[in-house]
N, CA and C atoms as a LAMMPS dump frame, in Angstrom:
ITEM: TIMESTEP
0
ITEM: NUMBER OF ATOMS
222
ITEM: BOX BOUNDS ff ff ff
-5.0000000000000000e+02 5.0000000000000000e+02
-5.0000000000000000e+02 5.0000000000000000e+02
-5.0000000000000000e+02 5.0000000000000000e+02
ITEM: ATOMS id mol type element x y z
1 1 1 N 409.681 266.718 64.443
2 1 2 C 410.675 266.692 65.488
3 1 3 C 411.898 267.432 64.975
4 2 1 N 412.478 268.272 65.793
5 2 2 C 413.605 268.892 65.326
6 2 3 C 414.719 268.876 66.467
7 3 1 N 415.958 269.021 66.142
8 3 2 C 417.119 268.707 66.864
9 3 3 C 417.833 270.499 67.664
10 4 1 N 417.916 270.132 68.763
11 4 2 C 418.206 271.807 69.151
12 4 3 C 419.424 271.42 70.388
13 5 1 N 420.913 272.467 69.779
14 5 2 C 421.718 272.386 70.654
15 5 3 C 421.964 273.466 72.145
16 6 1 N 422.263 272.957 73.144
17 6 2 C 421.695 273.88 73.947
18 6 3 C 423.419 274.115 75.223
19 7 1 N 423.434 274.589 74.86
20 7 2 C 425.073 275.511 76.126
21 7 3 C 425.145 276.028 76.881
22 8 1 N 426.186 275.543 77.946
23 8 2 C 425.908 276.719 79.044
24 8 3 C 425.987 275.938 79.937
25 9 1 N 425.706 276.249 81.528
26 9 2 C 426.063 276.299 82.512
27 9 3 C 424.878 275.382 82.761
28 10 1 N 424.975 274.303 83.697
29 10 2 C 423.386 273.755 84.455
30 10 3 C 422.322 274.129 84.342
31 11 1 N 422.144 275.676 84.709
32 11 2 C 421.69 276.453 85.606
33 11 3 C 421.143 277.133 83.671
34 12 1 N 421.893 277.348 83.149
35 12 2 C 421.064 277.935 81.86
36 12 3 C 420.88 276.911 80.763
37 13 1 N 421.115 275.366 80.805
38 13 2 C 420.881 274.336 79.976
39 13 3 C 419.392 274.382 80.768
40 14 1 N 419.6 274.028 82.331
41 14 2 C 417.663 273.969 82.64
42 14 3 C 417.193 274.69 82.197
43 15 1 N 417.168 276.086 81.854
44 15 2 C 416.066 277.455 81.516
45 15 3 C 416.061 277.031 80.552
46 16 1 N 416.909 276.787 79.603
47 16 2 C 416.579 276.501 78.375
48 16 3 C 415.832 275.841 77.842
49 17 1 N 415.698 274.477 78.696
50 17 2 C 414.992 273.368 77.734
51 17 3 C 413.282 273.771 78.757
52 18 1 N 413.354 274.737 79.264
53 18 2 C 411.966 274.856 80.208
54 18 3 C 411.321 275.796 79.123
55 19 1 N 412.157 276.565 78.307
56 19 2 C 411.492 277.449 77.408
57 19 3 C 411.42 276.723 76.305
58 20 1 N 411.5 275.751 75.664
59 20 2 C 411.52 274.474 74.372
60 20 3 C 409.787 274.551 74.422
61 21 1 N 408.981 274.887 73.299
62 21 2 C 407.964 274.772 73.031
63 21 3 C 407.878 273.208 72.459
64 22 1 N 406.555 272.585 73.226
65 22 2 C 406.561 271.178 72.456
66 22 3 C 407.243 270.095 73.623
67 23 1 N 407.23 268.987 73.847
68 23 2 C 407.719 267.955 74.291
69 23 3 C 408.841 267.541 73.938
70 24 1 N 409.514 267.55 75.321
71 24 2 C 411.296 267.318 75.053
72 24 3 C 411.263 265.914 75.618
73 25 1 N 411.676 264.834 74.398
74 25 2 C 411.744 263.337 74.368
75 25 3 C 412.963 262.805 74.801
76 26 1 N 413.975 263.033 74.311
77 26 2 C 415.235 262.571 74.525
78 26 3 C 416.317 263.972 74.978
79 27 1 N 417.525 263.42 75.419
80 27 2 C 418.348 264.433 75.713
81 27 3 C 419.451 264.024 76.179
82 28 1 N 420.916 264.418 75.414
83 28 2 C 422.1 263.737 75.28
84 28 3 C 422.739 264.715 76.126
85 29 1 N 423.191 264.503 77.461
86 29 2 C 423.838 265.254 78.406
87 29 3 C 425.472 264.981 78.076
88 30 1 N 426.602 265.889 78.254
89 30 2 C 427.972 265.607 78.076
90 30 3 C 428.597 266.801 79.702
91 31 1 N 428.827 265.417 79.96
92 31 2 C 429.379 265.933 81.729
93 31 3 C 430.69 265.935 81.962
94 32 1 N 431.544 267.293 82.025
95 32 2 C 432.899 266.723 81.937
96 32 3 C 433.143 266.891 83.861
97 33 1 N 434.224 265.411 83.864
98 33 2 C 434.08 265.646 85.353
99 33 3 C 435.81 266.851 85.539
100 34 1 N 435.231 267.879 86.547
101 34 2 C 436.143 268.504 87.107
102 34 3 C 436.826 267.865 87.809
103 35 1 N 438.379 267.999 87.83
104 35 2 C 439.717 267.415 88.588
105 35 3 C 439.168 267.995 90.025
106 36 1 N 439.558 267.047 90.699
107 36 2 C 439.496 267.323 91.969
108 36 3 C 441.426 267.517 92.508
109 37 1 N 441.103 268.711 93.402
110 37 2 C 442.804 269.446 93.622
111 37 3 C 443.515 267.901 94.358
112 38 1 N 444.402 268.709 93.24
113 38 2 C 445.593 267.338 93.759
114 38 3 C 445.69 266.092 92.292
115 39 1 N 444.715 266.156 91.697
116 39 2 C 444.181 265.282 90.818
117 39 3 C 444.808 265.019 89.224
118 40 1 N 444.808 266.44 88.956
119 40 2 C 445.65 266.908 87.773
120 40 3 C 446.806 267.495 87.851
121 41 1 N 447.694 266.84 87.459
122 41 2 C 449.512 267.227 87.304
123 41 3 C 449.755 267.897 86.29
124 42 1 N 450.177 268.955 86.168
125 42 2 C 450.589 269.895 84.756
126 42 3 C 451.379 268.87 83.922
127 43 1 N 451.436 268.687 82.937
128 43 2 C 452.459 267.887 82.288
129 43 3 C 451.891 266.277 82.56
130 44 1 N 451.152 265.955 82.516
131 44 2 C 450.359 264.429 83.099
132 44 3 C 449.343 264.315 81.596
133 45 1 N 449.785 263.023 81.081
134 45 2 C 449.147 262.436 79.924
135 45 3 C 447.775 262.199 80.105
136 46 1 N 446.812 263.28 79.744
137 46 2 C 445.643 262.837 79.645
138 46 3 C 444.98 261.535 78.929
139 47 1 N 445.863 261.258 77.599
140 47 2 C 445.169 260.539 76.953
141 47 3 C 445.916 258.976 77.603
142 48 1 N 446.492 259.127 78.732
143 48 2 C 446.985 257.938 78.781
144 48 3 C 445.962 256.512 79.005
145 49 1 N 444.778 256.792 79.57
146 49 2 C 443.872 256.199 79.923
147 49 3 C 443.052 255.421 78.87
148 50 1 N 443.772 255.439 77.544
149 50 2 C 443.415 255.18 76.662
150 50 3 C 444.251 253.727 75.678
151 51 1 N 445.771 254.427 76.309
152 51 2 C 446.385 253.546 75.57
153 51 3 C 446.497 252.271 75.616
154 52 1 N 445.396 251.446 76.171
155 52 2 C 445.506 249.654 75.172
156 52 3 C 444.052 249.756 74.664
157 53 1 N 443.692 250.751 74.071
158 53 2 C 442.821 250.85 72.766
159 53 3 C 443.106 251.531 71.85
160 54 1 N 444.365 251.471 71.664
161 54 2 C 445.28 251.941 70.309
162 54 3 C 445.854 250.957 69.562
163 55 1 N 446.531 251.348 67.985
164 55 2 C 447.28 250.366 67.695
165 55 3 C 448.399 250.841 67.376
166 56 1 N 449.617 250.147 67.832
167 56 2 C 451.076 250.152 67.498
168 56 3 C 451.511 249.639 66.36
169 57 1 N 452.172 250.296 65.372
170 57 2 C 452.648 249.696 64.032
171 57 3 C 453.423 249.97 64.08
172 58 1 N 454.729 249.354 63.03
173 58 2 C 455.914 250.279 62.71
174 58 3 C 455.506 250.335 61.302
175 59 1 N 456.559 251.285 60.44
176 59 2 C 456.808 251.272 59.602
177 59 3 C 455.189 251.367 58.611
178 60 1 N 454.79 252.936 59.128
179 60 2 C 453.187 252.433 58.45
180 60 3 C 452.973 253.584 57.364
181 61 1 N 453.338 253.897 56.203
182 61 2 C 453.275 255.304 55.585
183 61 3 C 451.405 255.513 55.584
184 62 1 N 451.497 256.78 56.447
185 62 2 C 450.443 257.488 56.462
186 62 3 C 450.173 258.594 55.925
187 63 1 N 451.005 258.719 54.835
188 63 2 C 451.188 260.116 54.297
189 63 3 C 449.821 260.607 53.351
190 64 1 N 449.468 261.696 52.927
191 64 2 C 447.922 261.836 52.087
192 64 3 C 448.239 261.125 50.97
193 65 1 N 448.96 261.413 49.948
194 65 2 C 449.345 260.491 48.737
195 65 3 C 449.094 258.859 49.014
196 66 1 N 449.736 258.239 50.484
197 66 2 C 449.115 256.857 50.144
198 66 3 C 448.202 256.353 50.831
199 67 1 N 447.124 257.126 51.663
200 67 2 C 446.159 257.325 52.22
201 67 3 C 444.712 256.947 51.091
202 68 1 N 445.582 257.722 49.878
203 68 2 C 443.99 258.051 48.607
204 68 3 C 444.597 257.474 47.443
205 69 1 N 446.146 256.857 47.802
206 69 2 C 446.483 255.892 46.403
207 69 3 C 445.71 254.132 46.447
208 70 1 N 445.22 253.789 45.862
209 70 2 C 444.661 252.248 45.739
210 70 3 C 446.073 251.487 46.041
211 71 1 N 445.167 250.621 46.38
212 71 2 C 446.75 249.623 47.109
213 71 3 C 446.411 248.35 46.456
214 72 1 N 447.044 247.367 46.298
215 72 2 C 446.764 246.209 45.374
216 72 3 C 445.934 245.046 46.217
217 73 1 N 444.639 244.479 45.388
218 73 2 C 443.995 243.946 46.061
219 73 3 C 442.312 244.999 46.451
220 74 1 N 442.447 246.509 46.192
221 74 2 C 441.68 247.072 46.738
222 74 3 C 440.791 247.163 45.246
């Protein structure tokens, strides 16, 4: 079994996997939905739809140095 990525338009993802020699078992589709007019505001937080699956901290040094320094206890 081998893994094959495939791009493009509907219309050339079908041709594609019609020319796949061998039995096509599984297949991971990624559908982005188009804005419908009126839908998307220039300047409008995409990722807002997200934010209460974030976390808020203060005061959190994220810098690379203490990212890869051991912290006590570790």
């Amino acid at each position: 079994m081998k893994a094959q990525v495939v791009r493009g338009s509907k219309q050339e993802i079908a041709e594609a996997i019609v020319r796949i020699n061998g039995e096509v078992r599984e297949a991971i589709v990624i559908v982005e939905d188009a804005p419908q007019p009126g839908e998307y505001q220039p300047g409008e937080d995409i990722f807002a739809e997200m934010e209460p699956f974030t976390v808020r901290v203060g005061a959190v040094d994220d810098s690379r140095e203490a990212i890869y320094t051991r912290q006590e206890g570790e």
